[in-house]
ROPARO-867479 format. One record per atom (N, C-alpha, C): atom name; z, y negated, x negated. Coordinates in steps of 0.2 Angstrom, whole numbers, plus 2048, in hexadecimal, padded with zeros to 3 digits. Atoms other than C-alpha are relative to their C-alpha. Example, Ala and Ser with C-alpha at 12.3 -4.5 7.8 and 13.67 -1.06 7.14 Angstrom:
<pts>
(pt "N", (800, 806, 7FC))
(pt "CA", (827, 816, 7C2))
(pt "C", (800, 7FA, 7FC))
(pt "N", (7FF, 806, 804))
(pt "CA", (824, 805, 7BC))
(pt "C", (803, 7FB, 804))
</pts>
This chain:
<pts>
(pt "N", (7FE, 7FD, 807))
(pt "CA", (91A, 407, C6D))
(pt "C", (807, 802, 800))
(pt "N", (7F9, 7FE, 801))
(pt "CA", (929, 411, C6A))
(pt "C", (805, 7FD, 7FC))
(pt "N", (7F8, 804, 805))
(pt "CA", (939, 40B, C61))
(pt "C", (7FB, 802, 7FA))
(pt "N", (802, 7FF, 807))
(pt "CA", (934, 414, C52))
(pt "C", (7F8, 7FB, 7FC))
(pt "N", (807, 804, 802))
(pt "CA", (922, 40B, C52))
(pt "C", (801, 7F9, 7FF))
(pt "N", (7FD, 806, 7FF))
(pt "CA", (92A, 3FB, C55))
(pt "C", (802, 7FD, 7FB))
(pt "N", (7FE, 802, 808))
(pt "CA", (934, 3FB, C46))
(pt "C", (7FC, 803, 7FA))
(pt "N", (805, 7FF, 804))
(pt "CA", (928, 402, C3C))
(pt "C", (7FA, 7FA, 7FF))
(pt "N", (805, 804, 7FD))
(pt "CA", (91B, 3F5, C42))
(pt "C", (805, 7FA, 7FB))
(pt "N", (7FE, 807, 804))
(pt "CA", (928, 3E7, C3C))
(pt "C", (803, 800, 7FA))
(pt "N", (801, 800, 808))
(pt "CA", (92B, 3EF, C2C))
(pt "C", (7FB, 7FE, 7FD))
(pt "N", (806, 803, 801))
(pt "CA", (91A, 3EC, C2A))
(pt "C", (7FE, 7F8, 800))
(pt "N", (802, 808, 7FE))
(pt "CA", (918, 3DB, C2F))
(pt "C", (803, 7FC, 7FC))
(pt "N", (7FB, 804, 804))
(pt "CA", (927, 3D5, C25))
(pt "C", (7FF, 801, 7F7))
(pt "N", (801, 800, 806))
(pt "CA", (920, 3DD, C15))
(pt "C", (7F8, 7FC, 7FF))
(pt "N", (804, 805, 7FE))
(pt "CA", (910, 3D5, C19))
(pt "C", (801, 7F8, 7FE))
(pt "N", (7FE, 808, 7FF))
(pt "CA", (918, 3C5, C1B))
(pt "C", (803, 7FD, 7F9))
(pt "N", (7FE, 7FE, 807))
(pt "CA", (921, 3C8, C0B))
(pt "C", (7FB, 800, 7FB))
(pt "N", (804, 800, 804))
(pt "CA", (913, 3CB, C02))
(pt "C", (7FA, 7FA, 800))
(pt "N", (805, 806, 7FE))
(pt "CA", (908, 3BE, C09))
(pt "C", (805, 7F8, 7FD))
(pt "N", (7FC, 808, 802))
(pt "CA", (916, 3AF, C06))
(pt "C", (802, 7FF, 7F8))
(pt "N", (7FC, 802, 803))
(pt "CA", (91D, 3B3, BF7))
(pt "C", (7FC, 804, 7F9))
(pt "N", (804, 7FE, 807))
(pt "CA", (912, 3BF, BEA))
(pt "C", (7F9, 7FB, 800))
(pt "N", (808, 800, 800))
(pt "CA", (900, 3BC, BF0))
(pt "C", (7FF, 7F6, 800))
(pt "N", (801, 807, 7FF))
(pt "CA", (903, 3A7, BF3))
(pt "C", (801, 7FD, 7F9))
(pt "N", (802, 802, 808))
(pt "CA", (904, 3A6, BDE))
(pt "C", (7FD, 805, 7FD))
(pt "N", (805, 7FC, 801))
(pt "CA", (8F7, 3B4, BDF))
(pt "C", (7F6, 7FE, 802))
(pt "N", (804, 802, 7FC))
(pt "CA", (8EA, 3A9, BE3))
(pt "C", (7F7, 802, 7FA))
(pt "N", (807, 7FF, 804))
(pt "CA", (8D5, 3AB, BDE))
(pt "C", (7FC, 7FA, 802))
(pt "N", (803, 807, 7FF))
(pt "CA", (8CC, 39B, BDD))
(pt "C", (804, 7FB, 805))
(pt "N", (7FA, 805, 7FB))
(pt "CA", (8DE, 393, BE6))
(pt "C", (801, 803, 806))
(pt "N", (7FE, 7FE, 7F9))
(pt "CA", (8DA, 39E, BF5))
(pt "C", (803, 806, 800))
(pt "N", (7FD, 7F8, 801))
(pt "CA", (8E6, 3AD, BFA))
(pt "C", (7FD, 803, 806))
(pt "N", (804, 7FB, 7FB))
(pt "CA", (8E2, 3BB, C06))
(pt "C", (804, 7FF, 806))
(pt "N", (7FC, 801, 7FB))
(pt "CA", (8E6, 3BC, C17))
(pt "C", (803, 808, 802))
(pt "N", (7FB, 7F8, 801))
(pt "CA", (8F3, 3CD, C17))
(pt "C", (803, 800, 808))
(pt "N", (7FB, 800, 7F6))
(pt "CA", (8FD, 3C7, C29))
(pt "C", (7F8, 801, 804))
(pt "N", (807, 7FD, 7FC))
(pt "CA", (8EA, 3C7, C31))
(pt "C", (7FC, 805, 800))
(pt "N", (802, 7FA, 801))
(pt "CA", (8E4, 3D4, C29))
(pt "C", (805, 809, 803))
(pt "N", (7FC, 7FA, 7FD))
(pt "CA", (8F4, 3DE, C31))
(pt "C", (7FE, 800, 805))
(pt "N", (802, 7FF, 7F7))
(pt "CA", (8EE, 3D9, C42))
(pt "C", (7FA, 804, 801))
(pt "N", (808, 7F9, 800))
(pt "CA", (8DB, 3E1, C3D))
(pt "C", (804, 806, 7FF))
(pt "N", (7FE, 7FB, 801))
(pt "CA", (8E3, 3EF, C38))
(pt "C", (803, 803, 806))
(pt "N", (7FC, 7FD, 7F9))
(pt "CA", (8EF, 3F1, C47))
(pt "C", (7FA, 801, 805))
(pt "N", (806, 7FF, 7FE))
(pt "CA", (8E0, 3F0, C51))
(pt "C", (7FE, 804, 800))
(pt "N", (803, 7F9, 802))
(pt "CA", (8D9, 3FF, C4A))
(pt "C", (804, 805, 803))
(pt "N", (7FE, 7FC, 7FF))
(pt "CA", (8E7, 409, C4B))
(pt "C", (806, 7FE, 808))
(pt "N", (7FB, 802, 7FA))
(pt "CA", (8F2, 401, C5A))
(pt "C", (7FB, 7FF, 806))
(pt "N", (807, 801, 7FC))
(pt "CA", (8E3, 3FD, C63))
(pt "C", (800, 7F9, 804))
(pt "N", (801, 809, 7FD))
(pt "CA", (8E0, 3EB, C6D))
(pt "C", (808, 7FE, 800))
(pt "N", (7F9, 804, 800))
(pt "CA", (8F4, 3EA, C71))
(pt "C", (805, 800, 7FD))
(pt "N", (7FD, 800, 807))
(pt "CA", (8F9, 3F1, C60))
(pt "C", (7FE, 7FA, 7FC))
(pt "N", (803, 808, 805))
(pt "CA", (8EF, 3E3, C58))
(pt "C", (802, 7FD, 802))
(pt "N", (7FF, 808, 7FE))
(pt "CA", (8F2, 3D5, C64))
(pt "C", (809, 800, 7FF))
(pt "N", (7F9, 802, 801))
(pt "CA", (906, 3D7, C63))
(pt "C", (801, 800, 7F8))
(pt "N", (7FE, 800, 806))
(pt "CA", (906, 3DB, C4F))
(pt "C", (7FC, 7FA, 7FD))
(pt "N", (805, 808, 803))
(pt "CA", (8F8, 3CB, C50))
(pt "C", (806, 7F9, 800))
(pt "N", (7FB, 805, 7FC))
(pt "CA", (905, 3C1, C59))
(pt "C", (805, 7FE, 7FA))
(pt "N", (7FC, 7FD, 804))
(pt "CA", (914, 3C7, C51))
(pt "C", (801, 7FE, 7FA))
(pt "N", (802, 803, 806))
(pt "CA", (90D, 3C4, C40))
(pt "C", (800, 7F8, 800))
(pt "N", (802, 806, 802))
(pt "CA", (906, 3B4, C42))
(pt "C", (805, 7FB, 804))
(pt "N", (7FD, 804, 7FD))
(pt "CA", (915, 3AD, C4B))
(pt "C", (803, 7FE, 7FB))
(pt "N", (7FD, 801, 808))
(pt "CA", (920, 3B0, C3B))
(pt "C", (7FD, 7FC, 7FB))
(pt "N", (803, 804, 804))
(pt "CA", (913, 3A9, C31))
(pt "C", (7FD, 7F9, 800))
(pt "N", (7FF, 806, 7FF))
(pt "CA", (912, 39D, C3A))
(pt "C", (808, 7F7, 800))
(pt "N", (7F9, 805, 802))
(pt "CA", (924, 396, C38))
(pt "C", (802, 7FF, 7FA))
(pt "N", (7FE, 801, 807))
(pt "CA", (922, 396, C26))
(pt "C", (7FA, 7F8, 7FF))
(pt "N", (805, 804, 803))
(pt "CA", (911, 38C, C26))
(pt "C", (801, 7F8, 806))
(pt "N", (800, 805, 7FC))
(pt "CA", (90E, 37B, C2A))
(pt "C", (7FC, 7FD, 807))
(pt "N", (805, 800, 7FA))
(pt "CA", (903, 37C, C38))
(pt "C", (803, 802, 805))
(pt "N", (800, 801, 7F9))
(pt "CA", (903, 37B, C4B))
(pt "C", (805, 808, 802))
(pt "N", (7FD, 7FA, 7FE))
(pt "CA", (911, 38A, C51))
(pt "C", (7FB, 803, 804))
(pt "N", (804, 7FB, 7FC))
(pt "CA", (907, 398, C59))
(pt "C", (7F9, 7FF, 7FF))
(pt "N", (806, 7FE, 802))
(pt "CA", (8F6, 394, C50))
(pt "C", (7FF, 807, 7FD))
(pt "N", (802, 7FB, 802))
(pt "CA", (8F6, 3A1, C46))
(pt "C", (802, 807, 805))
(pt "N", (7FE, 7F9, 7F6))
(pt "CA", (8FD, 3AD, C56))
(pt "C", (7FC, 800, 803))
(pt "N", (806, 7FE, 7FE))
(pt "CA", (8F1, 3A9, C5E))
(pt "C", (7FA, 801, 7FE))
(pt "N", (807, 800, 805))
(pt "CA", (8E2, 3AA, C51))
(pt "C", (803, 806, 801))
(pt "N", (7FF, 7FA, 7FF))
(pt "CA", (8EB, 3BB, C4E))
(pt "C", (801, 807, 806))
(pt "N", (7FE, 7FA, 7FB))
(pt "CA", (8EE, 3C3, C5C))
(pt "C", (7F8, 803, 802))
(pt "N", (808, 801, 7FE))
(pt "CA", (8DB, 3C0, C63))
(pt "C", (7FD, 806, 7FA))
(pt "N", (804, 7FA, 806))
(pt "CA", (8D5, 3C9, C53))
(pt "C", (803, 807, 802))
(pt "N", (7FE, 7F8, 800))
(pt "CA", (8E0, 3D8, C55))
(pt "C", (7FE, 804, 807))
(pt "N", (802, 7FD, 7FA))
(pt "CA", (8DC, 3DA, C66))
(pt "C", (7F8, 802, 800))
(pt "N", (807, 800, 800))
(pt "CA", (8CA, 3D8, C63))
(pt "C", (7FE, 807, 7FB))
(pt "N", (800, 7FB, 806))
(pt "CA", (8CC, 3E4, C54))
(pt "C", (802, 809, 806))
(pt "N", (7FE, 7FB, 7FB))
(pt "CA", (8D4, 3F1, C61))
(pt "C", (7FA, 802, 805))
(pt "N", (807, 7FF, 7FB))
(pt "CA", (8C4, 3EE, C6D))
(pt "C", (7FD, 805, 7FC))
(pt "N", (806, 7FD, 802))
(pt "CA", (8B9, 3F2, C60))
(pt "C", (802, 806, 7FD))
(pt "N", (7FE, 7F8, 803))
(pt "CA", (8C3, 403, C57))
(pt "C", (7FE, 804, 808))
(pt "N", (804, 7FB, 7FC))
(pt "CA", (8C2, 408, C6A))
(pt "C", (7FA, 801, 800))
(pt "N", (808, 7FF, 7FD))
(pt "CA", (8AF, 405, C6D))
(pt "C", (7FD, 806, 7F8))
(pt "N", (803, 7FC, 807))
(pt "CA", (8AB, 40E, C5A))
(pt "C", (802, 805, 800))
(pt "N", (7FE, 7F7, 801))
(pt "CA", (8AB, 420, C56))
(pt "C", (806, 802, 7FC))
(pt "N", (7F8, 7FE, 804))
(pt "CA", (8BA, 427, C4F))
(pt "C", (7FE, 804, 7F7))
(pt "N", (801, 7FD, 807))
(pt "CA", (8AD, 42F, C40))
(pt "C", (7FD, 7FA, 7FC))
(pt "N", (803, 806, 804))
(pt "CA", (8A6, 41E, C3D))
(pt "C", (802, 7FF, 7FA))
(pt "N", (800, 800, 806))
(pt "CA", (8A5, 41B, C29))
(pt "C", (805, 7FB, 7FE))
(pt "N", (7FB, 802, 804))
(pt "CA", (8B2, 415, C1F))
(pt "C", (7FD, 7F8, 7FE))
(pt "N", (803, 806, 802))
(pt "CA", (8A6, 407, C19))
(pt "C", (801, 7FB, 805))
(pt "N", (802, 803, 7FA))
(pt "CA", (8A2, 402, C29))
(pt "C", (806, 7FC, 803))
(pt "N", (7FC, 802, 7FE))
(pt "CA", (8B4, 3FF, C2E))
(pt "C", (804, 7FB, 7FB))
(pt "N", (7FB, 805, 803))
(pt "CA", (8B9, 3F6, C20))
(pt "C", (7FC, 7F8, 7FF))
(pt "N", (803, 807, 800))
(pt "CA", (8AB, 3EA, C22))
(pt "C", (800, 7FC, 809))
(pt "N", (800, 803, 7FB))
(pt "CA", (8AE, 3E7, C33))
(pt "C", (807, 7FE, 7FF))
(pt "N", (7FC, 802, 801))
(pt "CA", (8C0, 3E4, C2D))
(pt "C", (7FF, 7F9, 7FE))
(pt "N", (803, 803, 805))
(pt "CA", (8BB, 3D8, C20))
(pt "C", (7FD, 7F8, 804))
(pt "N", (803, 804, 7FB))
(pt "CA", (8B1, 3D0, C2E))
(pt "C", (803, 7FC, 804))
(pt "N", (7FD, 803, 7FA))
(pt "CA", (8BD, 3CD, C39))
(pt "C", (806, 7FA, 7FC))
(pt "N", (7FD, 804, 804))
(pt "CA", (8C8, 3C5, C2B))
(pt "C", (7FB, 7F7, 801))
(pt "N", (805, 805, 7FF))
(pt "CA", (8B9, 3B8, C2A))
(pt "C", (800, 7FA, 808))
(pt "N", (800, 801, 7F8))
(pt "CA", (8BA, 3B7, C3F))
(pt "C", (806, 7FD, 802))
(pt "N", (7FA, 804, 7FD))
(pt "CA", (8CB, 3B3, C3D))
(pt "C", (804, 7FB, 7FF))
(pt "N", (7FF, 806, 802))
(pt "CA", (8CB, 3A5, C32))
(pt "C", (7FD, 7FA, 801))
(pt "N", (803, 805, 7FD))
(pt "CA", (8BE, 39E, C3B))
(pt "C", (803, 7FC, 807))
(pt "N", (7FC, 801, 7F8))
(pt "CA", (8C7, 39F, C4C))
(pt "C", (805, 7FA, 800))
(pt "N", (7FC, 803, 801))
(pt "CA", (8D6, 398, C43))
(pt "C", (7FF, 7F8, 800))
(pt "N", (800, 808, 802))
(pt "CA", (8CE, 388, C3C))
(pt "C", (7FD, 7FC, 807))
(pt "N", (800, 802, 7F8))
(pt "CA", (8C6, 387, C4F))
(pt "C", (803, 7FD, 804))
(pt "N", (7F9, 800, 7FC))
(pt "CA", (8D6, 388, C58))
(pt "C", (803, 7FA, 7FD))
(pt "N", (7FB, 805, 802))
(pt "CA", (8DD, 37C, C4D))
(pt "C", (7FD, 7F9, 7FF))
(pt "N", (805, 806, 801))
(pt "CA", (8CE, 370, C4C))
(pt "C", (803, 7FC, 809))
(pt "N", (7FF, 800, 7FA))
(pt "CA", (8CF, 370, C60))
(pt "C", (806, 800, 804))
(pt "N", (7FD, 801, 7FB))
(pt "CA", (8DF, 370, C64))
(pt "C", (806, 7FB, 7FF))
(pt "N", (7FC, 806, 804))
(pt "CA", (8EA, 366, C57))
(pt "C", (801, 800, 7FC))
(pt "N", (800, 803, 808))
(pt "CA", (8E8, 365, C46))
(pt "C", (7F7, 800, 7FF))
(pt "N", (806, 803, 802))
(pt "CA", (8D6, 35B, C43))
(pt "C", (7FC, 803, 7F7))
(pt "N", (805, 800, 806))
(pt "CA", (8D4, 35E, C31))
(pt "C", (803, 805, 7FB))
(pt "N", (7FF, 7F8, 804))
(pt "CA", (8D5, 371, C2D))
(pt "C", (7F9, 801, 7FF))
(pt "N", (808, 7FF, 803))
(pt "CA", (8C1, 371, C2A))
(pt "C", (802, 7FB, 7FD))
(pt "N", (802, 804, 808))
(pt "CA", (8BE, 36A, C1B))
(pt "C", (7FB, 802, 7FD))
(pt "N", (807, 800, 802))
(pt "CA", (8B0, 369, C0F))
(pt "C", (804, 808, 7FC))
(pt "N", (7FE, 7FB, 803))
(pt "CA", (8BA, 379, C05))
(pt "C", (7FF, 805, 803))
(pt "N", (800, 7FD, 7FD))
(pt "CA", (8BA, 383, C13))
(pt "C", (7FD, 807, 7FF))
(pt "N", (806, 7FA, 801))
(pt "CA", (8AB, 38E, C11))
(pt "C", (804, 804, 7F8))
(pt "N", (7FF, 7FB, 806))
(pt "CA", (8B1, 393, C00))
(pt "C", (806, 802, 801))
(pt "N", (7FA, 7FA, 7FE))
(pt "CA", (8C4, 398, C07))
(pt "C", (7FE, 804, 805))
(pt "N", (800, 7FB, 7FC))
(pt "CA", (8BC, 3A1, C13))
(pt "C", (7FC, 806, 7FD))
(pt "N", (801, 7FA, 804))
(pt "CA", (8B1, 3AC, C08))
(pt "C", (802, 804, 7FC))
(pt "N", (7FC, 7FC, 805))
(pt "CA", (8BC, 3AF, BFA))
(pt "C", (807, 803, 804))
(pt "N", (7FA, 7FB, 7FB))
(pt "CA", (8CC, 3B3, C07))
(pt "C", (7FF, 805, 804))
(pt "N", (804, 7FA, 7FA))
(pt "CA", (8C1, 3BE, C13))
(pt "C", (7FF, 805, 7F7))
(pt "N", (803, 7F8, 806))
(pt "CA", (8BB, 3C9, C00))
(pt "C", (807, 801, 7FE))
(pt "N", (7FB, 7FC, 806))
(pt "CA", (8CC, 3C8, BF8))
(pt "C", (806, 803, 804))
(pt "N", (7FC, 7F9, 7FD))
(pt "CA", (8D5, 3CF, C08))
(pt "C", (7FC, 805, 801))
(pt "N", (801, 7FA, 800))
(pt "CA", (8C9, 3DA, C09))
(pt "C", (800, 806, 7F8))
(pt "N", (7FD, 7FE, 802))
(pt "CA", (8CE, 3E0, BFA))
(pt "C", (806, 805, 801))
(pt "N", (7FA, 7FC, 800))
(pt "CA", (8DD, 3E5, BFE))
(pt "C", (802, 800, 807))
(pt "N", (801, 7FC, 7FA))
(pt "CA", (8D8, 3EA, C10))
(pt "C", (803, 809, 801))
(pt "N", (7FE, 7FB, 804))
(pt "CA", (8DA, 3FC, C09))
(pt "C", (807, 801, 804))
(pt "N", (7F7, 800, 7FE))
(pt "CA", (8EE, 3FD, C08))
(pt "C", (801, 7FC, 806))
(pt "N", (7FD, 802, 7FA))
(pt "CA", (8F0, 3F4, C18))
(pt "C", (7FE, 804, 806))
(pt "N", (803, 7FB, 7FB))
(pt "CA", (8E6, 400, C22))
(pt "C", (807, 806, 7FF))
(pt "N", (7FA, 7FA, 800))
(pt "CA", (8F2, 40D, C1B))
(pt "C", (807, 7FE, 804))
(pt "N", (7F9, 802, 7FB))
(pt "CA", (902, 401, C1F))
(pt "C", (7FE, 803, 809))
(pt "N", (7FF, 804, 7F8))
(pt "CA", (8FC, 3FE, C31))
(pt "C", (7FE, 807, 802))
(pt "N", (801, 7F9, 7FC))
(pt "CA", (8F7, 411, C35))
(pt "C", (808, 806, 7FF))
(pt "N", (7FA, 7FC, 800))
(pt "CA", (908, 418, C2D))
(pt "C", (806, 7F9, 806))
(pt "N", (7FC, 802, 7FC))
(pt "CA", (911, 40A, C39))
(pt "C", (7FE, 802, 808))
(pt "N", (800, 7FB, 7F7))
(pt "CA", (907, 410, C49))
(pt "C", (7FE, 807, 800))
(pt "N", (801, 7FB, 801))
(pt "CA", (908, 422, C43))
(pt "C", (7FB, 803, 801))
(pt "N", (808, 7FE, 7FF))
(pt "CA", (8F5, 424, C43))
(pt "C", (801, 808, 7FC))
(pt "N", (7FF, 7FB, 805))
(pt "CA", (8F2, 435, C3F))
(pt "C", (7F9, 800, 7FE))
(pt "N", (807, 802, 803))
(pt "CA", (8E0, 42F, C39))
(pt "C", (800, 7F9, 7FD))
(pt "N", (804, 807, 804))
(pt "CA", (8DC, 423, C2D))
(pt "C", (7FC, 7FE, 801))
(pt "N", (807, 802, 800))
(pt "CA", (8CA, 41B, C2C))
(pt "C", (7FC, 805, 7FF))
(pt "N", (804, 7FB, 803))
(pt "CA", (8C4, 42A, C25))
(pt "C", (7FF, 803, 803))
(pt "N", (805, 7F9, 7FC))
(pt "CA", (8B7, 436, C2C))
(pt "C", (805, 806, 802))
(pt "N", (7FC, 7FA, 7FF))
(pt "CA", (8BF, 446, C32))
(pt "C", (801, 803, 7FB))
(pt "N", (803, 7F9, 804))
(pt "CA", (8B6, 44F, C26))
(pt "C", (805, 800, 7FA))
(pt "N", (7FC, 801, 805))
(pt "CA", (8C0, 445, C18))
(pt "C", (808, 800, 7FF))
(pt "N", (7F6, 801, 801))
(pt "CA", (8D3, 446, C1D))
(pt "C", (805, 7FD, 805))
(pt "N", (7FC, 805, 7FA))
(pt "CA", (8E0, 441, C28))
(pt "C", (807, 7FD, 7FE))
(pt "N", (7F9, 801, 804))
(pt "CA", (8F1, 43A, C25))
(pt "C", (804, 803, 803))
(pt "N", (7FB, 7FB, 7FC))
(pt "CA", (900, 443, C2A))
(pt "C", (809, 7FC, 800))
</pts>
């Protein structure tokens, strides 16, 4: 990544982080908030490709991790895995693939990535992150970041100067 992408990238991750700690954590819908640092890694993924996600997965989730109470490098590595994975699949898909289509495989991976999470951390050192609530923080977080999937696709395509957003050719590019 260039200087400029760099800092651009951690502008992004820091207003991310910002918004994830301190609006969105008394913004909550049935007590669950969304995941906005996770949601930056899919998104990097898209536009950074395997090694723009898994560093903007890290990255994120390493910050985010020094604020929560959980095992350091859980969420790094829950996130990184996603960005990367997200970057796999932006390579294998079409570049005209449908707006919809991308935003539910985002959406998707939100879900993939709070499963990983509660896995990793079942597994490696915190026992009792599944819980009987689970199932319904992971529906209502996977739908209310995808709400606001959207604006972050924008953040993370003007951070890796994507000169293509999600949208078809036919529809537009960003400049």
């Amino acid at each position: 990544m260039a200087a400029v992408s760099v800092i651009k990238n951690a502008i992004a991750i820091i207003f991310l982080l910002i918004l994830q700690l301190e609006l969105f954590s008394s913004l909550r819908f049935f007590g669950v908030m969304p995941e906005l640092v996770l949601a930056g890694a899919i998104a990097a993924g898209w536009y950074g490709g395997p090694v723009g996600g898994a560093v903007v997965g890290f990255t994120g989730g390493l910050f985010y991790d020094m604020y929560l109470a959980t095992p350091l490098g859980l969420n790094a590595l829950t996130y990184a895995l996603i960005g990367y994975l997200l970057g796999q699949i932006a390579n294998f898909l079409s570049e005209d693939a449908e707006l919809i289509i991308r935003l539910i495989i985002s959406v998707a991976a939100v879900s993939v990535g709070l499963l990983m999470f509660v896995t990793f951390g079942e597994l490696l050192v915190q026992p009792n992150l599944y819980n009987k609530r689970f199932g319904k923080v992971l529906v209502i977080s996977s739908l209310y970041t995808g709400l606001l999937m959207m604006p972050i696709h924008f953040l993370m395509a003007w951070a890796f100067n994507a000169h293509r957003l999600l949208l078809p050719s036919s529809l537009g590019r960003i400049r």
